[in-house]
Residue, then its C-alpha position, 0 to 999 in steps of 0.5 A: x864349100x862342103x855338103x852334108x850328106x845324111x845317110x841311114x842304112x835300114x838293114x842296120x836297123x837304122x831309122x831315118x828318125x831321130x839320130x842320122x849319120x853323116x859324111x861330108x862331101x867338100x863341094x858345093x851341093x850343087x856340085x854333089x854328083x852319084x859318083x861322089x857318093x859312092x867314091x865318098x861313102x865311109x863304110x866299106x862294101x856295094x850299096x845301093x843309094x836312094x834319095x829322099x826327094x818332093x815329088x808332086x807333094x809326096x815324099x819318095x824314095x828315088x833310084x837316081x842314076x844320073x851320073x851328070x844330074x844334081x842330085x834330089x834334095x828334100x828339104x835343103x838336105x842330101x838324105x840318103x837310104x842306104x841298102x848293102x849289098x855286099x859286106x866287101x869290095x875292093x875299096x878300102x874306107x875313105x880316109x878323108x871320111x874321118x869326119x864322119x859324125x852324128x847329129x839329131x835330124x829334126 
């Protein structure tokens, strides 16, 4: 199993309409864990992630530190608001990422 992980990253002047990026985790989406996403993210640096989550039929934006929770779905889909902060870590970019693609988000 794999699971898409939308992302946008504001700072970049990216919106969450139209064209969003992607990285694909390779578990199920109910596997997807925090730690996936940060030890799976393709770009280098320290990020902050907030996901796009329903909540009592308003969309928000939630800070989700859980490191055993499932993470917030909106839709069917992991979508993620992405905030730098920091250009550099000790990281090197995922090479397992190299599927990193975009799609139109509808």
């Amino acid at each position: 199993m794999s699971t898409f992980v939308y992302y946008f990253i504001p700072d970049d002047n990216e919106k969450e309409e139209g064209y969003m990026n992607i990285f694909i985790i390779y578990k199920d989406y109910k596997d997807v864990k925090v730690s996936d996403i940060k030890e799976n993210f393709p770009l280098p640096g320290d990020y902050n992630f907030r996901f796009k989550f329903n909540y009592e039929g308003k969309t928000v934006w939630i800070d989700f530190n859980n490191p055993k929770g499932q993470l917030p779905q909106f839709e069917g889909k992991i979508i993620v608001k992405v905030q730098r902060l920091k250009w550099e870590n000790q990281k090197q970019p995922n090479s397992n990422n190299i599927n990193n693609i975009f799609t139109e988000f509808k």
